[in-house]
N, C-alpha and C positions, 0 to 999 in steps of 0.2 A: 357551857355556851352562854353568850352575854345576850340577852333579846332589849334592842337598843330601842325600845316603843321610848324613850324621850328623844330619840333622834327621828319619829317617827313623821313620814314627811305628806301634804296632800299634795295630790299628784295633777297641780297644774303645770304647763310649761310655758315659757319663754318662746315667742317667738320672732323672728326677724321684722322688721318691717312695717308699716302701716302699709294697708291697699286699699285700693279703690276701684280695679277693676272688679268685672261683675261676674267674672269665672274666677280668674285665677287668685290667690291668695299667697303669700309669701313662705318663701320655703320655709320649716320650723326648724328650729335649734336650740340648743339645751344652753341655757347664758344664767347667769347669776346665780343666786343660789338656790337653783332646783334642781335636784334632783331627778336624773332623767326616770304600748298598746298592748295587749297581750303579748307576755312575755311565753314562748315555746318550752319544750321538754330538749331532751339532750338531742343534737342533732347525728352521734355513734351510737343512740340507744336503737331498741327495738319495740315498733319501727322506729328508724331517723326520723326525726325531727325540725322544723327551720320556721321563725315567721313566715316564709311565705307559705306555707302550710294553713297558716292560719287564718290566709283572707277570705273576707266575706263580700260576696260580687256586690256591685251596684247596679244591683236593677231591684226591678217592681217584684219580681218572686221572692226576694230574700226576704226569712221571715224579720231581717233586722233594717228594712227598708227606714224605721222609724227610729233608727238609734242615731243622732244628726251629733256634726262636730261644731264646735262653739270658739268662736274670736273675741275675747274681752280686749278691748282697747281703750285704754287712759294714760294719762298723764306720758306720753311717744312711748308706752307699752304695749306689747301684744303677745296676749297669750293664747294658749287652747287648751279647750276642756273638752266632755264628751257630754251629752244629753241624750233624753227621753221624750218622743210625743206625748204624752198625754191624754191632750184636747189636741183638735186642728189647728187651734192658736196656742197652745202651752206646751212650754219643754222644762223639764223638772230636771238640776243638773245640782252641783254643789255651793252651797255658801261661798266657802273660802275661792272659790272661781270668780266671784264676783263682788267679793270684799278687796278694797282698794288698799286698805291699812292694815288688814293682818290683824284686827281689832273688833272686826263685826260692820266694817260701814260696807253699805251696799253702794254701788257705783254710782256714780249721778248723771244719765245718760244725756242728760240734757245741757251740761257744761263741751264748750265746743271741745270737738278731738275727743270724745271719749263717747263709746258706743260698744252695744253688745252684738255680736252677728249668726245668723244661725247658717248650717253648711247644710243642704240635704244631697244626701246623696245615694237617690233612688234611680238615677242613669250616669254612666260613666258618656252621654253624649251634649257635649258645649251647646248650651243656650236651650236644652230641657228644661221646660219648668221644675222635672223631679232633680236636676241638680242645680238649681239657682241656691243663693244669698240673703237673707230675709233679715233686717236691721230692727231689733228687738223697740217695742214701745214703752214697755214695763216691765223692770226686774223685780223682783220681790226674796230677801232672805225670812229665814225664819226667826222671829223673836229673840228668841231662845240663843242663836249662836252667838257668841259673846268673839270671838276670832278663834283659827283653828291652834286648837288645843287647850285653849284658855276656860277655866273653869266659872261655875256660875262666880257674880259679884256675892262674898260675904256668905259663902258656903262653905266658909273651911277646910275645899277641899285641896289637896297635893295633887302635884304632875300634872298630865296631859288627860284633860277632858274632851274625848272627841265626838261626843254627841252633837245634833242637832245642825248638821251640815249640809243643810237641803237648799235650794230654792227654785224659783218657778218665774223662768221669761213668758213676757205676753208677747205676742206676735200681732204686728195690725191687719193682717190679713190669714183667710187659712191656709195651710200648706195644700198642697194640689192632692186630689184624688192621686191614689198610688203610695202614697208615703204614708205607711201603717200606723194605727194609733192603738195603743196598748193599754189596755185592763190592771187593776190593782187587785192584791187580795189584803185582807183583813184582820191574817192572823198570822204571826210567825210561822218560821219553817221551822220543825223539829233539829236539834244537832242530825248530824250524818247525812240530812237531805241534800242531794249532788243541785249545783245549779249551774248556769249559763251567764259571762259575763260577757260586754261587746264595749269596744272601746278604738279609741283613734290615735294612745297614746306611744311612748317608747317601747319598744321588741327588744327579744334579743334568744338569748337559751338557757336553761338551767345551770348549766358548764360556767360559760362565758359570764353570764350576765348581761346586762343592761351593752344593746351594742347595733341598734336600729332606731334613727328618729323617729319621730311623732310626724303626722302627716292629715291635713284636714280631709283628704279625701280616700285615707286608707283606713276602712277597719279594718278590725281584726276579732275574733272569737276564740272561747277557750272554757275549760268550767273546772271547778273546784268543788269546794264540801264545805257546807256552813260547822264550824266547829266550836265555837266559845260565844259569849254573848255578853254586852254590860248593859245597865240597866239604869235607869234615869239619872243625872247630874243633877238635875235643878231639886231632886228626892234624896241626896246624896248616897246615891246609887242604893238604895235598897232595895230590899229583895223583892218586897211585894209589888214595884214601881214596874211600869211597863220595861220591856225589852229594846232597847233602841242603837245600840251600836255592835254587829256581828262581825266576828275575826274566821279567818279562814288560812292555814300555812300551806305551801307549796313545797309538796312532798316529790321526794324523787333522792335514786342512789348514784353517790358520787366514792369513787375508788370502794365500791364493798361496802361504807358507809349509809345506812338508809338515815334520811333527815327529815324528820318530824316532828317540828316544832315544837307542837300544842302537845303531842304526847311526855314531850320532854318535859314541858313548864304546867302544863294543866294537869297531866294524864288522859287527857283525850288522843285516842289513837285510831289510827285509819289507817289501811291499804291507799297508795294510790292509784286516782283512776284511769293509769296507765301514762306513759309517753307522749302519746297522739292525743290526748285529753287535759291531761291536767294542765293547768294554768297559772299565770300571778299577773298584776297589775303593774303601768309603767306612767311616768309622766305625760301626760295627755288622757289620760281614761277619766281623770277624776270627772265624779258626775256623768258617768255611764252607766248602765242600767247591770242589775244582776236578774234572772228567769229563770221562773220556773215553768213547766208545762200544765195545764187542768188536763183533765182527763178526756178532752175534744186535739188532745196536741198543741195546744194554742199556748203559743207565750205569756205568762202572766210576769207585771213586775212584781218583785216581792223587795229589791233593796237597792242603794245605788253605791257608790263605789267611790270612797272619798281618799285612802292612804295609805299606806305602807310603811314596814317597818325591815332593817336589816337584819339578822340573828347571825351571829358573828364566833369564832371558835367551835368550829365543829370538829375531831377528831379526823385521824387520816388512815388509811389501814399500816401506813410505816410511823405511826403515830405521831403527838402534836396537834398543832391546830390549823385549820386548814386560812386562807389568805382572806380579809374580811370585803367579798364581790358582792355589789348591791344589782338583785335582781336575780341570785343563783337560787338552787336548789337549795331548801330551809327557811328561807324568807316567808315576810307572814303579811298578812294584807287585810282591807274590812272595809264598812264602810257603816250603812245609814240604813236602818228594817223599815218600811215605809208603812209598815200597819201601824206604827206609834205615830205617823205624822199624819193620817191619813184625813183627820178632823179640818187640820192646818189646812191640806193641803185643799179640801173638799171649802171650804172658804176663802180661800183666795183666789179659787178658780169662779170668775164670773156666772157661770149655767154650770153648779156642780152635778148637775142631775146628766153631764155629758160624762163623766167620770164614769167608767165601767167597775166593776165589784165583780170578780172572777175568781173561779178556781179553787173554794172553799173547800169542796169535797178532799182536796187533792193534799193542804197545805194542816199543819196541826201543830200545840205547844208540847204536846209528850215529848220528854225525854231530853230537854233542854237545859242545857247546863250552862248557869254562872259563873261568869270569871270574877275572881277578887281578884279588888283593887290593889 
């Protein structure tokens, strides 16, 4: 099998249109060169499976009331990405979402025609404060990201560095009571630990692949297993450096063939966590939250969700190699562990003492394995 991580893409999209109305938002589509929300299991498996399986209602119960979709608009471009509450004024989402150059620059909100906008969507009812539009006052990326994939300056390092792909919208106002605001925890997840991703971007099924638009006002839910890990760029990744970028592949069997990634190229190997569970990433998610639970049930974020990668020749049961679909079963996905940013983040946030610290008991470094480079 070929695992294409230099084709490896961040999953923002393309979308039609500037708007200006104060509900609706222009429909999304996959244009230029991106690559197309939770991606589903097989829809003949057991059980069937389909994106709409996968949505997540819009209202004040859901525990993902607080995962909001993102409109970056620049130079008559408009894309979407996915976010996280935070604080009542902060959504913690991806760099490369708000990098105009593919280079590291952060938008300049203040040049006419280009703005960042936030979607909540804690009621599915027109002119609810919990689904208004909230036009960002301050973006902020991380230092660190230099563009996505691009390695420190004058680190000697090769390929695709995908660390440090974070950043944090300021909001001029708070979000309305209702719309959830979520806790961090502190310390990696162990390999093997299952989690929870939420995302607004491309659907589709393990089969097909990629094969449902991205939608501002449709999540989607699904969860995987944290499996491989790399460990700081700017430390040219060595071993003692923190933990900062987690891969996770999207296991499932196709014709008699089980495809497991990471068992294949790491030796890390998993069951998956069934049909009606497991998950992978689509254009649109990027800078959507990854959960864990504390031991109160309560969602904690532990990472957020910036890319994906295709893993291409898998064998057939009439053998061969099977046709190279982005978004099937075997494909591999990762993003950003937030307990390495957590210092960043807790300084950039105005009143860091509103930042929650949750879920310690629950989350641990045992048993965690590095991927070489």
């Amino acid at each position: 099998m070929r695992l294409n991580l230099a084709a490896s893409i961040g999953f923002a999209v393309a979308v039609g249109g500037l708007v200006s109305s104060a509900d609706s938002l222009a429909a999304p589509s996959i244009v230029g060169g991106y690559e197309p929300v939770i991606v589903a299991g097989d829809p003949q498996g057991t059980p069937p499976d389909s994106p709409a399986n996968r949505v997540d209602p819009n209202t004040v119960s859901s525990p993902f009331s607080g995962v909001v979709s993102i409109n970056i608009r620049y130079d008559n471009q408009s894309f979407i990405c996915s976010g996280t509450m935070i604080t009542p004024r902060h959504v913690l989402t991806a760099a490369h979402c708000v990098d105009t150059t593919d280079l590291g620059n952060v938008i300049d909100i203040t040049k006419p025609g280009n703005d960042v906008r936030v979607v909540l969507n804690g009621s599915n009812t027109v002119g609810d404060p919990l689904r208004s539009i909230i036009t960002a006052n301050k973006v902020t990326m991380n230092p660190n990201y230099n563009g996505f994939g691009i390695c420190p300056p004058n680190s000697g390092l090769q390929g695709q560095c995908l660390n440090d792909d974070i950043a944090i919208i300021e909001l001029p106002t708070d979000v309305p009571a209702g719309i959830k605001i979520y806790g961090f925890s502190n310390l990696a997840p162990a390999t093997g630990s299952e989690f929870t991703m939420v995302g607004y971007g491309t659907s589709g099924d393990g089969i097909a692949g990629y094969n449902v638009g991205p939608s501002f006002r449709i999540k989607r839910k699904g969860a995987n297993i944290f499996d491989v890990y790399d460990t700081d760029d700017e430390q040219g990744y060595s071993p003692d450096s923190p933990w900062e970028v987690w891969y996770y592949d999207f296991d499932g069997t196709v014709q008699g063939y089980n495809r497991d990634a990471w068992c294949e190229f790491a030796g890390v190997c998993g069951n998956t966590l069934g049909n009606d569970i497991e998950a992978h990433l689509g254009g649109g998610d990027s800078g959507g939250p990854s959960f864990m639970k504390d031991a109160n049930g309560n969602y904690i974020l532990v990472a957020n969700n910036t890319f994906g990668g295709n893993v291409c020749g898998w064998p057939t049961a009439a053998g061969g190699p099977t046709p190279c679909v982005s978004g099937d079963f075997g494909d591999i996905g990762g993003g950003i562990l937030l307990y390495s940013y957590f210092e960043w983040i807790r300084n950039t946030v105005p009143e860091p003492g509103s930042l929650a610290l949750m879920g310690l008991a629950l989350l641990g470094m045992a048993g965690a394995r590095r991927r070489r480079k």
